[in-house]
LOKE-575732 format. One record per residue: x, y, z of N, C-alpha, C in turn. Coordinates in pm, 1 decimal. Each point is the difference from the previous one (the first is absolute). Example, Ala and Ser with C-alpha at 12.3 -4.5 7.8 and 13.67 -1.06 7.14 Angstrom:
<marbas>
<marba><n_x>1319.0</n_x><n_y>-569.0</n_y><n_z>780.0</n_z><ca_x>-89.0</ca_x><ca_y>119.0</ca_y><ca_z>0.0</ca_z><c_x>90.0</c_x><c_y>120.0</c_y><c_z>0.0</c_z></marba>
<marba><n_x>-35.0</n_x><n_y>105.0</n_y><n_z>-72.0</n_z><ca_x>82.0</ca_x><ca_y>119.0</ca_y><ca_z>6.0</ca_z><c_x>-77.0</c_x><c_y>109.0</c_y><c_z>73.0</c_z></marba>
</marbas>
This chain:
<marbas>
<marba><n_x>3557.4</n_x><n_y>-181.8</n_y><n_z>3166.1</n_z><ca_x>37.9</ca_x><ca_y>-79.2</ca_y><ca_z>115.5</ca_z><c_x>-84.7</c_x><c_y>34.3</c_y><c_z>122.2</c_z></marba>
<marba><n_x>-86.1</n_x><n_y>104.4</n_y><n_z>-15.5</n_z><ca_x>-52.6</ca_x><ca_y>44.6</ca_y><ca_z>119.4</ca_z><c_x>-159.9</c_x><c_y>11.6</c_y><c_z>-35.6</c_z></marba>
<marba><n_x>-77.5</n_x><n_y>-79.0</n_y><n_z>-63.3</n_z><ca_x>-108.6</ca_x><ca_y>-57.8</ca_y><ca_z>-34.0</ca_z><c_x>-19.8</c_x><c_y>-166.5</c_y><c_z>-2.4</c_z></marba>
<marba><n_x>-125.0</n_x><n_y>-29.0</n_y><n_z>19.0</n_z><ca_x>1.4</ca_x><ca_y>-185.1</ca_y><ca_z>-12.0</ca_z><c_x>-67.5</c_x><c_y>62.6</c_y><c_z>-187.4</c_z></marba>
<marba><n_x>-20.4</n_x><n_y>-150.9</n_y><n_z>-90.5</n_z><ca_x>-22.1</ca_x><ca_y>-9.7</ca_y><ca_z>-104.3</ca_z><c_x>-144.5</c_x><c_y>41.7</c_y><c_z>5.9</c_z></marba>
<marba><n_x>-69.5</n_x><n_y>-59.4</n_y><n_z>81.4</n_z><ca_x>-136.4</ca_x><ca_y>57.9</ca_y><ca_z>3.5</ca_z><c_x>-5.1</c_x><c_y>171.3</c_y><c_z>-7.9</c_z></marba>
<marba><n_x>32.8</n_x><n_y>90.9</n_y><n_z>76.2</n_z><ca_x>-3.0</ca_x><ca_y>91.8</ca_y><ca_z>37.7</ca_z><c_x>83.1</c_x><c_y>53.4</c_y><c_z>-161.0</c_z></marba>
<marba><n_x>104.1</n_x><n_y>-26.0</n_y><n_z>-35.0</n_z><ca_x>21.8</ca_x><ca_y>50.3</ca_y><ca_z>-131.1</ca_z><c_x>-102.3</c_x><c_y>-29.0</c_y><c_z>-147.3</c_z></marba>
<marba><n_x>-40.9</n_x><n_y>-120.1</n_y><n_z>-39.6</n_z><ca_x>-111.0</ca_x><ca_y>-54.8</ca_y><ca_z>-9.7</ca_z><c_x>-165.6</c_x><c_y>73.4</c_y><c_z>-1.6</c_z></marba>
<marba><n_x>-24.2</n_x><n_y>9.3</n_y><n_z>75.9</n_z><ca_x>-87.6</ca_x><ca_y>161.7</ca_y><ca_z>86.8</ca_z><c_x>2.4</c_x><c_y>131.6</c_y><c_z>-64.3</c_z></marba>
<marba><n_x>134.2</n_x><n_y>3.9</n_y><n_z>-22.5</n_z><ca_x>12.9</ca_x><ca_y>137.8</ca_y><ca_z>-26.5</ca_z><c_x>-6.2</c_x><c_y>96.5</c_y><c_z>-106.4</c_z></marba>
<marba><n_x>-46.9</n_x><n_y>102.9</n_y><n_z>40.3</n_z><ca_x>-65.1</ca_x><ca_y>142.6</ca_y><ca_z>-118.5</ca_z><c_x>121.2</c_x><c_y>-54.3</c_y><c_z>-115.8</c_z></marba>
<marba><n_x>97.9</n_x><n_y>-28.6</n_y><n_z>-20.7</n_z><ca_x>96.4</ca_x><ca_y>3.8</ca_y><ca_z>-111.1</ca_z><c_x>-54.9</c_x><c_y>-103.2</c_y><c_z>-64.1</c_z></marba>
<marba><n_x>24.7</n_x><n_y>-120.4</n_y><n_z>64.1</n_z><ca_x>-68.6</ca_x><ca_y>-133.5</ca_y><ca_z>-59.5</ca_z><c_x>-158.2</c_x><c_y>-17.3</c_y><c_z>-37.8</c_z></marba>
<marba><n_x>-11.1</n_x><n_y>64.1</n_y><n_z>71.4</n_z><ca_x>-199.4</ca_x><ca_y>27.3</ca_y><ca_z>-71.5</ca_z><c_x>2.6</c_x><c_y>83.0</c_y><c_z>-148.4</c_z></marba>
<marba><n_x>49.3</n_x><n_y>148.9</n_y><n_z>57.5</n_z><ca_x>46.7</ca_x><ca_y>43.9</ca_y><ca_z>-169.5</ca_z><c_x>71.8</c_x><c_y>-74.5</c_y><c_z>-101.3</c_z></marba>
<marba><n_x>108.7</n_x><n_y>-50.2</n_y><n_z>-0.6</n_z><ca_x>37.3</ca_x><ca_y>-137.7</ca_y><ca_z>-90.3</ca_z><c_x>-91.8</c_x><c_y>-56.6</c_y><c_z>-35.1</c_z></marba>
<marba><n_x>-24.1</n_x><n_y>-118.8</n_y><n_z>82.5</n_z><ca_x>-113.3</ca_x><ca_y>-36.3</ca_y><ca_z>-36.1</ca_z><c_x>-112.0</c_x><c_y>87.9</c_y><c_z>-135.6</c_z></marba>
<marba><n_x>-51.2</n_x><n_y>84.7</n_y><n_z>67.9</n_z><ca_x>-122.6</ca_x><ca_y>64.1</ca_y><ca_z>-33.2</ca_z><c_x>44.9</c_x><c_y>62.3</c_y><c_z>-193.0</c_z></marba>
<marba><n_x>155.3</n_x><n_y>28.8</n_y><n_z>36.2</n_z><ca_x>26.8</ca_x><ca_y>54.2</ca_y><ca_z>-162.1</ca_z><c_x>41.5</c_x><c_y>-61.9</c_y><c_z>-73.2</c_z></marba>
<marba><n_x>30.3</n_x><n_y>-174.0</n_y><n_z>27.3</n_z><ca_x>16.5</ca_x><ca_y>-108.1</ca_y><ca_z>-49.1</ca_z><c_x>-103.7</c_x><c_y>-63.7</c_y><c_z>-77.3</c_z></marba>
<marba><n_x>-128.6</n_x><n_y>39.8</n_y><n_z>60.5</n_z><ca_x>-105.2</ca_x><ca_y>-52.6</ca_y><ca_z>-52.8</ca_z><c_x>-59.6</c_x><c_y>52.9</c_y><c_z>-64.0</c_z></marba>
<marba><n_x>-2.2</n_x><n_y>190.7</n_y><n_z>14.7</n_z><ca_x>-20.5</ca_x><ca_y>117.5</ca_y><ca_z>-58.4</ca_z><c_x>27.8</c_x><c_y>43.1</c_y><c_z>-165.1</c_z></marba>
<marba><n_x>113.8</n_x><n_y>-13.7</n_y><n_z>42.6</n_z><ca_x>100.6</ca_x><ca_y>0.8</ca_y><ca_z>-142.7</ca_z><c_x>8.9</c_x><c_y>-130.4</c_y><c_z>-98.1</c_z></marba>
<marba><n_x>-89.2</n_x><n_y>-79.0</n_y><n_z>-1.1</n_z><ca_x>-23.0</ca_x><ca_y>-79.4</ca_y><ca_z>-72.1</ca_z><c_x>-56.1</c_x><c_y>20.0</c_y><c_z>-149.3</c_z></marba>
<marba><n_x>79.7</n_x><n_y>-26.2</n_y><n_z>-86.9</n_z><ca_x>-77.4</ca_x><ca_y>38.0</ca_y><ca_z>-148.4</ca_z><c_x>-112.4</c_x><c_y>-115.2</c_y><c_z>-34.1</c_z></marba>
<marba><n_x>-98.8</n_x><n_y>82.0</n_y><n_z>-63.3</n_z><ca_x>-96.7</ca_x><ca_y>-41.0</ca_y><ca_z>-30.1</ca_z><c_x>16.0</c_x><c_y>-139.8</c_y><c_z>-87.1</c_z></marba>
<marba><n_x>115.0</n_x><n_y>-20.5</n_y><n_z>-62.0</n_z><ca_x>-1.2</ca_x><ca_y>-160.6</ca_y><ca_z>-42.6</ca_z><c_x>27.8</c_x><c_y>-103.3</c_y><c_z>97.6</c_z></marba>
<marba><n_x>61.7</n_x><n_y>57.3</n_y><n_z>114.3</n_z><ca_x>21.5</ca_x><ca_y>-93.7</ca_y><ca_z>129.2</ca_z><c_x>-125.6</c_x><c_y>-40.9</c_y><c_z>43.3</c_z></marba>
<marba><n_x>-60.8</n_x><n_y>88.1</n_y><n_z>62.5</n_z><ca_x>-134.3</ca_x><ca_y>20.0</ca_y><ca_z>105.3</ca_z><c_x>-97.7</c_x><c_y>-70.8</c_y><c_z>-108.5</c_z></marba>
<marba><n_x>5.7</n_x><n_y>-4.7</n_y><n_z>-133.6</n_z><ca_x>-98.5</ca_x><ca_y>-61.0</ca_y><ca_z>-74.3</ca_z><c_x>22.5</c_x><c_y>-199.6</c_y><c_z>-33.0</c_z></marba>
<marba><n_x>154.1</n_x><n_y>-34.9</n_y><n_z>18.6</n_z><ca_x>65.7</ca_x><ca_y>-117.9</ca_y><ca_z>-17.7</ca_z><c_x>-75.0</c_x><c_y>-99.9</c_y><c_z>91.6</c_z></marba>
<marba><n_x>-6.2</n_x><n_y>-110.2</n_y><n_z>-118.1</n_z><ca_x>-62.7</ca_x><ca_y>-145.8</ca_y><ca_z>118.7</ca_z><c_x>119.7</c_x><c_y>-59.5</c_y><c_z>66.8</c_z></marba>
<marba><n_x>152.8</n_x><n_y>61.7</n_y><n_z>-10.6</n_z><ca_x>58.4</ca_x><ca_y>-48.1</ca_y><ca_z>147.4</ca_z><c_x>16.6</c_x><c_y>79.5</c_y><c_z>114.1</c_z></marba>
<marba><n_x>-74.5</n_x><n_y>71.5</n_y><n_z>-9.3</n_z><ca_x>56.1</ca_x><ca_y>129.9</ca_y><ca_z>85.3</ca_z><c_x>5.9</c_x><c_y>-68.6</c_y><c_z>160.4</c_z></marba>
<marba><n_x>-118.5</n_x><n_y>-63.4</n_y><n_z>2.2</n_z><ca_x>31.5</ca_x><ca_y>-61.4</ca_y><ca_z>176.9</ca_z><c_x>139.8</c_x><c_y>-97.0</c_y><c_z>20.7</c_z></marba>
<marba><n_x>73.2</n_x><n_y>6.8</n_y><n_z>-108.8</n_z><ca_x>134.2</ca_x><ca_y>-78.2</ca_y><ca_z>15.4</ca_z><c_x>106.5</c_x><c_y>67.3</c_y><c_z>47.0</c_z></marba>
<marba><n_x>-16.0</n_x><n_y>141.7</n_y><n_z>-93.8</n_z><ca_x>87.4</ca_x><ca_y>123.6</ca_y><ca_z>40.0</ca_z><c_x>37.6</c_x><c_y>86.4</c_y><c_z>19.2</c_z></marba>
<marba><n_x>-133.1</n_x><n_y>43.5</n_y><n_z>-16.6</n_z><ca_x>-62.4</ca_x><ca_y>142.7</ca_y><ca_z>64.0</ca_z><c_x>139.9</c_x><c_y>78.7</c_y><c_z>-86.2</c_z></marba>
<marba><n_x>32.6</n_x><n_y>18.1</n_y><n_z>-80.9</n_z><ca_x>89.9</ca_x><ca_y>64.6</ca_y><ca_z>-53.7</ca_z><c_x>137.1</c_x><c_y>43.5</c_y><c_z>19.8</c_z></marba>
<marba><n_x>10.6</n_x><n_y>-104.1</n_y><n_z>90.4</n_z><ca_x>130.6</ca_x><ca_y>-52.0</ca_y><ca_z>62.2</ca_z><c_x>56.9</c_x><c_y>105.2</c_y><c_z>79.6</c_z></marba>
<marba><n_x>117.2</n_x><n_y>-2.9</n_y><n_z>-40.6</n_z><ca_x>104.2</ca_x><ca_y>133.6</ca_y><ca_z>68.2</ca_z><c_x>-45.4</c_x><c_y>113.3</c_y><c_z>-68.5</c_z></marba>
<marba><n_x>-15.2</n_x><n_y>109.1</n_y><n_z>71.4</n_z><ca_x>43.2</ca_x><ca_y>104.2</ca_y><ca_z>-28.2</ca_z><c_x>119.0</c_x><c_y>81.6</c_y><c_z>-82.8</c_z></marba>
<marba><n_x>124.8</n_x><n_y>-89.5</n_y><n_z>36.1</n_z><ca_x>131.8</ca_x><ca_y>29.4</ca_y><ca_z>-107.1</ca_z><c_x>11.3</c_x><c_y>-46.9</c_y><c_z>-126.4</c_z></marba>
<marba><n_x>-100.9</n_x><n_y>-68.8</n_y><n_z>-17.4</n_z><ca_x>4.7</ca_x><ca_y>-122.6</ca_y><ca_z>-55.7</ca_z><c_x>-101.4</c_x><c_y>96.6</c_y><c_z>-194.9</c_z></marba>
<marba><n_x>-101.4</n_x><n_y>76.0</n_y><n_z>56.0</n_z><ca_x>-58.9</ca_x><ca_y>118.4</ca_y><ca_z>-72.0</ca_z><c_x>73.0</c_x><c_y>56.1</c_y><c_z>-80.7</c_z></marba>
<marba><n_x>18.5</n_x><n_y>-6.7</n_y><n_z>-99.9</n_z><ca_x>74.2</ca_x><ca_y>56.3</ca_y><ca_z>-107.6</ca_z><c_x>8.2</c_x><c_y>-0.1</c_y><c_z>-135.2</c_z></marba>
<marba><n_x>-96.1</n_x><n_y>-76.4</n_y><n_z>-64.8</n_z><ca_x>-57.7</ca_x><ca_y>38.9</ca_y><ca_z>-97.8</ca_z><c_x>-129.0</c_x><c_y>11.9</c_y><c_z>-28.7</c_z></marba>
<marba><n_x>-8.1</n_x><n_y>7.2</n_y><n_z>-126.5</n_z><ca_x>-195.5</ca_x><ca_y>8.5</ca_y><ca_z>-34.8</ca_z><c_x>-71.7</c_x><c_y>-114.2</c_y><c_z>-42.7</c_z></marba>
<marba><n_x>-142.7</n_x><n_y>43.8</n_y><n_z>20.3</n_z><ca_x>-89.2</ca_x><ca_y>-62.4</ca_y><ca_z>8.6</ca_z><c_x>2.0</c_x><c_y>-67.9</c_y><c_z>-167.8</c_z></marba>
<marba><n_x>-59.9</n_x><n_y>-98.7</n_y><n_z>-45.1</n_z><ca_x>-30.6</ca_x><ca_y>-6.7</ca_y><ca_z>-150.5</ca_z><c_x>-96.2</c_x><c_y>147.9</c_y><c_z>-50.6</c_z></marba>
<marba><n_x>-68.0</n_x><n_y>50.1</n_y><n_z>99.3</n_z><ca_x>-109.2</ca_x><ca_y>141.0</ca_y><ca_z>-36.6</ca_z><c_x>135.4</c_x><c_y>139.3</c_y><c_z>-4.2</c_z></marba>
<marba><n_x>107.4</n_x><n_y>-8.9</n_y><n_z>61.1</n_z><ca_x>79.9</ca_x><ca_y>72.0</ca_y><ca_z>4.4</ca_z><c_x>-46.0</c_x><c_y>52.1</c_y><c_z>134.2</c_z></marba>
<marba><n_x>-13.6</n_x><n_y>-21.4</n_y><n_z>83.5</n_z><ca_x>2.3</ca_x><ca_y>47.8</ca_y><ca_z>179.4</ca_z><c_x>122.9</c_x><c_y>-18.6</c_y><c_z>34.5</c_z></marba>
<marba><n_x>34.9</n_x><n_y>62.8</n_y><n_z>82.1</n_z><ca_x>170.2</ca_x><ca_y>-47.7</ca_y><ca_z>77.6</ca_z><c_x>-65.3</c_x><c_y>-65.3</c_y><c_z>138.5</c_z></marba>
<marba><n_x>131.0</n_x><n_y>-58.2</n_y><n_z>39.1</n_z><ca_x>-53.7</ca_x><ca_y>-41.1</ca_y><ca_z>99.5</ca_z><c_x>34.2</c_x><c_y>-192.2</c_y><c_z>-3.3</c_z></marba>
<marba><n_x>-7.6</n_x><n_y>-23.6</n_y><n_z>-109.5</n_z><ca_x>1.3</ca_x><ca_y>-172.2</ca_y><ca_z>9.8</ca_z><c_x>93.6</c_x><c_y>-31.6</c_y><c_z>39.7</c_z></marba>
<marba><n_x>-4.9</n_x><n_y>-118.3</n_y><n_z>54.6</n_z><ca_x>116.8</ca_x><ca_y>-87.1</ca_y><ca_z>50.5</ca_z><c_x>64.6</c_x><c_y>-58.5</c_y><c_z>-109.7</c_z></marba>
<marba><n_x>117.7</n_x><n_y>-1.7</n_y><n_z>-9.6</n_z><ca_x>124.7</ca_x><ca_y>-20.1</ca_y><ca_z>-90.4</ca_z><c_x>-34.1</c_x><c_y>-211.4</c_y><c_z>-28.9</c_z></marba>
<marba><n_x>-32.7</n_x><n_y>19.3</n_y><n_z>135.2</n_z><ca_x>-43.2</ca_x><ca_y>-162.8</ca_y><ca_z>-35.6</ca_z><c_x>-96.8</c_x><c_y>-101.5</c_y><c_z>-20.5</c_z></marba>
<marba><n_x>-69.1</n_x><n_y>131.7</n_y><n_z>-31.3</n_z><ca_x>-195.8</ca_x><ca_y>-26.8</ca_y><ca_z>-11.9</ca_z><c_x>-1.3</c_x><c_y>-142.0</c_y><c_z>-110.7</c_z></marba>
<marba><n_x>37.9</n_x><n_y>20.0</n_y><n_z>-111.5</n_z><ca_x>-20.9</ca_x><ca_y>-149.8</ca_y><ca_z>-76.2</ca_z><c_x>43.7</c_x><c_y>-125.5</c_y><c_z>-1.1</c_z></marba>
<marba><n_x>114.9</n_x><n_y>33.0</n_y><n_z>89.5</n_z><ca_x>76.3</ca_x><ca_y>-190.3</ca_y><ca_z>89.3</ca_z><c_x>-116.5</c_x><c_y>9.3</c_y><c_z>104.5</c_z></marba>
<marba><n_x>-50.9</n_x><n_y>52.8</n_y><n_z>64.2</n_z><ca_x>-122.7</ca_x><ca_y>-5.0</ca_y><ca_z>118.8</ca_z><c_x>-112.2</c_x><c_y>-42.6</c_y><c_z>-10.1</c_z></marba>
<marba><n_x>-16.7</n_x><n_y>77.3</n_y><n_z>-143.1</n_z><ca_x>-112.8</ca_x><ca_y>-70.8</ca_y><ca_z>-36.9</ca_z><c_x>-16.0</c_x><c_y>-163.3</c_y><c_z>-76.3</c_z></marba>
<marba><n_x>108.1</n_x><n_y>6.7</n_y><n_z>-67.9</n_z><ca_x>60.3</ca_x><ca_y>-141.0</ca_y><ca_z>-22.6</ca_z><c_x>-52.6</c_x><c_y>-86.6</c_y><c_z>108.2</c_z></marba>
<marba><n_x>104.2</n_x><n_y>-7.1</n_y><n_z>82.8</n_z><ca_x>-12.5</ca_x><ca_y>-99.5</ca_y><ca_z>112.4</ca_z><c_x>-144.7</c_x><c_y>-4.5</c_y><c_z>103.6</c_z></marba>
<marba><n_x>-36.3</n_x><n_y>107.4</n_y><n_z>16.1</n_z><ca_x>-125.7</ca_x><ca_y>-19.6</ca_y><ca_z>59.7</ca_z><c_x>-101.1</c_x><c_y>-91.0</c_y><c_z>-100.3</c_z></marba>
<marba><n_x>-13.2</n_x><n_y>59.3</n_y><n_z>-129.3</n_z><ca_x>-154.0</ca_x><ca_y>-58.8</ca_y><ca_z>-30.2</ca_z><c_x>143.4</c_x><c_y>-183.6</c_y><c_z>-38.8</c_z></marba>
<marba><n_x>74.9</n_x><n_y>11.3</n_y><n_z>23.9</n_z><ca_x>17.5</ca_x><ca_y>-165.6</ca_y><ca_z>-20.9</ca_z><c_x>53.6</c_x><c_y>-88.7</c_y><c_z>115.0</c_z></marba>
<marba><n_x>-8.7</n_x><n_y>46.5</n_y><n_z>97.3</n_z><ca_x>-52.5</ca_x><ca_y>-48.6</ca_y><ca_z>131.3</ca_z><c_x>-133.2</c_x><c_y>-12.1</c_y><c_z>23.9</c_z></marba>
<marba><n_x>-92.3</n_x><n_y>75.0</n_y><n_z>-57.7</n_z><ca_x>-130.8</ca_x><ca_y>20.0</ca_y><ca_z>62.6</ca_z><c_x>-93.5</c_x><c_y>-129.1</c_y><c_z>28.5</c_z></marba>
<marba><n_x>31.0</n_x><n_y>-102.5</n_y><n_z>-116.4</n_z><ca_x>-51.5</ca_x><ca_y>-115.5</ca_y><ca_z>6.6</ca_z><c_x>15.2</c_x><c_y>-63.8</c_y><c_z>128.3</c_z></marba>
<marba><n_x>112.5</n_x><n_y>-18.9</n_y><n_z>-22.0</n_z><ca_x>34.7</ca_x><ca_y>-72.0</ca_y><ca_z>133.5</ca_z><c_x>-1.8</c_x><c_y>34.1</c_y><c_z>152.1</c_z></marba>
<marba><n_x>-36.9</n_x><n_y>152.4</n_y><n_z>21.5</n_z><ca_x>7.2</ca_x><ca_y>73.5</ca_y><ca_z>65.6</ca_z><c_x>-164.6</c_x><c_y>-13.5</c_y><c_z>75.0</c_z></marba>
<marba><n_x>-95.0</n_x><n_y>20.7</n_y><n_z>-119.0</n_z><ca_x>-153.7</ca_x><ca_y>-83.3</ca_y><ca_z>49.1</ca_z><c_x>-13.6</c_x><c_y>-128.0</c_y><c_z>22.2</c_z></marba>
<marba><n_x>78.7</n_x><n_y>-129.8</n_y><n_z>-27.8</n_z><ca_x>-17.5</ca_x><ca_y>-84.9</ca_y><ca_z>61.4</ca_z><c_x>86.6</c_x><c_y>-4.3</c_y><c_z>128.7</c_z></marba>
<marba><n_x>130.8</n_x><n_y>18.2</n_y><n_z>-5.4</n_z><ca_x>10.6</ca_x><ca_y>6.7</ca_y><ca_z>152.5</ca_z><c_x>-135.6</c_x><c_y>101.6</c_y><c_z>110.5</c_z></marba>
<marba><n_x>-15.2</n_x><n_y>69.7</n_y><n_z>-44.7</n_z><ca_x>-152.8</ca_x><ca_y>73.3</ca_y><ca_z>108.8</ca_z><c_x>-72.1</c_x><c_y>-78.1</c_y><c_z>-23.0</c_z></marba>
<marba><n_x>-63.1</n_x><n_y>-75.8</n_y><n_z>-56.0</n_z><ca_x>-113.3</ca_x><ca_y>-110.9</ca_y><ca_z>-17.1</ca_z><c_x>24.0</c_x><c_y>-125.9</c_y><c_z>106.0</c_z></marba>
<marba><n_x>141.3</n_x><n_y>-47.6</n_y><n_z>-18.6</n_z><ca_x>43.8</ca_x><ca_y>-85.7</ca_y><ca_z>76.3</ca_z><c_x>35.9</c_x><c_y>60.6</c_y><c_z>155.0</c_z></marba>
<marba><n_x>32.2</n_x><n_y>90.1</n_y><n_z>26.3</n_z><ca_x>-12.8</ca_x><ca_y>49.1</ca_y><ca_z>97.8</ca_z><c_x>-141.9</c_x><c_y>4.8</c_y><c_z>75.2</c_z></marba>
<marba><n_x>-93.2</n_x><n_y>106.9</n_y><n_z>-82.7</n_z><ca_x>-61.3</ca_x><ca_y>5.1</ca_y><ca_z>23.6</ca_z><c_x>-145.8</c_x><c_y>-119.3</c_y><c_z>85.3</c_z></marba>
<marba><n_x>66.8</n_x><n_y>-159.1</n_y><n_z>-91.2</n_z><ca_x>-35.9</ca_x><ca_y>-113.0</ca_y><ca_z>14.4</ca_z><c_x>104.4</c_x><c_y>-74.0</c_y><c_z>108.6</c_z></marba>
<marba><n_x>74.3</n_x><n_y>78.3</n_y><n_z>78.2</n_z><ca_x>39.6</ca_x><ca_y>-42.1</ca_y><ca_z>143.5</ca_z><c_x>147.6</c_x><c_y>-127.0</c_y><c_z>-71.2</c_z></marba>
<marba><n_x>53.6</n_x><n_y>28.9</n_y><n_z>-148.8</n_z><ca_x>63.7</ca_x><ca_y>-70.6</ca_y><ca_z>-3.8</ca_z><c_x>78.5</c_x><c_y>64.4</c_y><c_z>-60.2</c_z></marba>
<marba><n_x>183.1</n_x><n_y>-79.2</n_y><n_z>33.8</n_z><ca_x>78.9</ca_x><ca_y>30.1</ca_y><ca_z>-55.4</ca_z><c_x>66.3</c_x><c_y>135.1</c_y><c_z>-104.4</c_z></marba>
<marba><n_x>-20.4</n_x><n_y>107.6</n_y><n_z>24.8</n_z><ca_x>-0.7</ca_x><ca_y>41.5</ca_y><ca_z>-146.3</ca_z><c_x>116.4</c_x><c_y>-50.8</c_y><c_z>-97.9</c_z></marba>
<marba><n_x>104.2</n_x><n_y>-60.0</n_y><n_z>60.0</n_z><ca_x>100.9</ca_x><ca_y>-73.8</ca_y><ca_z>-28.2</ca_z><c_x>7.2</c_x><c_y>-84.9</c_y><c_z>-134.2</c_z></marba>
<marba><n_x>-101.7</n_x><n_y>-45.2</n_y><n_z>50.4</n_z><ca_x>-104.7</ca_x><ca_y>-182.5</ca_y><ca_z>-145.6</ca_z><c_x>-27.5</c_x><c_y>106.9</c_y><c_z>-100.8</c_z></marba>
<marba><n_x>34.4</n_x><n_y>135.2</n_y><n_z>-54.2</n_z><ca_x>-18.6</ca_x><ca_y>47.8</ca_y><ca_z>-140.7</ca_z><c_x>116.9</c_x><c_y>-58.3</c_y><c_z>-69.5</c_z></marba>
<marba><n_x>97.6</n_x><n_y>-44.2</n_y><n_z>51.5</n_z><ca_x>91.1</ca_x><ca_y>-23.9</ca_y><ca_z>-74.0</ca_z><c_x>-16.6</c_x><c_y>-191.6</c_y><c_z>-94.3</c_z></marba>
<marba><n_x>-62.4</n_x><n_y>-57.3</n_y><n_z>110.3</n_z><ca_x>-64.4</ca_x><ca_y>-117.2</ca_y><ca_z>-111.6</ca_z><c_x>-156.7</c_x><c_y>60.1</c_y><c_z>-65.9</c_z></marba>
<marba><n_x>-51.3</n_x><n_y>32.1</n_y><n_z>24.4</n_z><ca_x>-115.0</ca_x><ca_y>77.7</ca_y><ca_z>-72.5</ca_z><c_x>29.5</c_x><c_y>51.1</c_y><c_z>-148.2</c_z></marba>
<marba><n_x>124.5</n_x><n_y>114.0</n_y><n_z>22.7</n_z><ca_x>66.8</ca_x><ca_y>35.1</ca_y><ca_z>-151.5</ca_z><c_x>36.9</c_x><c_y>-114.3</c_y><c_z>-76.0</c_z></marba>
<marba><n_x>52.9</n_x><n_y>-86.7</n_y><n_z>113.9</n_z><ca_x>79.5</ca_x><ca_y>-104.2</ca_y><ca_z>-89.5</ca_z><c_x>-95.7</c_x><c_y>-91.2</c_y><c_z>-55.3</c_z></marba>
<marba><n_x>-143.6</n_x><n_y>-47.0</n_y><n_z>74.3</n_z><ca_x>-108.2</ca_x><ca_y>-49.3</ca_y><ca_z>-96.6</ca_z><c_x>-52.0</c_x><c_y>100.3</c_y><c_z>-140.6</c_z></marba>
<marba><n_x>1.8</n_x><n_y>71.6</n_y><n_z>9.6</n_z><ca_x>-77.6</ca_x><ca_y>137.4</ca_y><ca_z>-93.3</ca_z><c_x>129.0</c_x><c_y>-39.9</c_y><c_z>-134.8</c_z></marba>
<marba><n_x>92.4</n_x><n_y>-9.2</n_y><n_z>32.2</n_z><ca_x>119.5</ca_x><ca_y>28.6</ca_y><ca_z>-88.0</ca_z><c_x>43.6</c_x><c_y>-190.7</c_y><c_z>-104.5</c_z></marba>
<marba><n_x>-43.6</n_x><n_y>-81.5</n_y><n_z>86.3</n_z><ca_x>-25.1</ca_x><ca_y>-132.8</ca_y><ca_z>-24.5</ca_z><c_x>-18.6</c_x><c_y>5.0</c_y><c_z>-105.8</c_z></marba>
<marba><n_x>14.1</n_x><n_y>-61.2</n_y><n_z>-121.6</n_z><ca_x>-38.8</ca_x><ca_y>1.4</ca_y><ca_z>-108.8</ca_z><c_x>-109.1</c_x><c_y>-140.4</c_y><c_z>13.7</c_z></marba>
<marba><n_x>-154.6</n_x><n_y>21.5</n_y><n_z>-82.3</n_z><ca_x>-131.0</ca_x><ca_y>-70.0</ca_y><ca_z>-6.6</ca_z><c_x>31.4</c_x><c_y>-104.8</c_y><c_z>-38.2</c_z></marba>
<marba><n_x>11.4</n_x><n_y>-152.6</n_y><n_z>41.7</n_z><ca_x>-23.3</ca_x><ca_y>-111.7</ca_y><ca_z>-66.9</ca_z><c_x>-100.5</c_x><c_y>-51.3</c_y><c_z>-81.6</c_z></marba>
<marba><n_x>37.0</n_x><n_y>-63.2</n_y><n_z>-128.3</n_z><ca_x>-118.1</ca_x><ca_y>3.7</ca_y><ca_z>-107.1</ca_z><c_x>-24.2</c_x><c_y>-130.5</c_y><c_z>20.8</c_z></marba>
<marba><n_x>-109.8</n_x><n_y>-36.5</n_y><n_z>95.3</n_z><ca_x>-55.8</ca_x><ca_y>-142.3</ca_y><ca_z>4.6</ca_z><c_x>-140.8</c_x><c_y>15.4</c_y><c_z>-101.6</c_z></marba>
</marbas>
């Protein structure tokens, strides 16, 4: 109550967090193509092993990875469309062309 968020935020505790959050990362995390999704999530969250047998994994590492790589599609065209000053919104008729089934003329 006697700090603003910044100033806690800032601070030697939250820097260490931080710092052993990212530290303590097992080597199947830090090596994963989702890792910029979740950086290995919570901390509480750490509690079992790696497929190599490391401790350390997140309990919910394979629903995570699930859903990331099956968002991902759609996830680069919204940045494309963004990126193209439009909508990222219009992925949703985009999927829905992709998903269209081909007319055989």
């Amino acid at each position: 109550m006697n700090n603003t968020l910044g100033e806690i935020a800032d601070s030697p505790k939250a820097k260490a967090f931080g710092d052993a959050k990212r530290d303590r990362l097992p080597q199947y995390c830090r090596d994963c193509s989702v890792r910029f999704a979740c950086n290995g999530e919570c901390p509480k969250h750490r509690f079992t092993y790696t497929p190599d047998g490391e401790w350390g994994l997140n309990y919910l590492c394979p629903a995570y990875k699930q859903f990331f790589k099956h968002i991902d599609p759609a996830m680069k065209i919204m940045a494309d469309l963004y990126r193209q000053q439009q909508p990222p919104a219009a992925v949703m008729d985009i999927l829905a062309e992709q998903r269209r089934p081909k007319s055989a003329n």
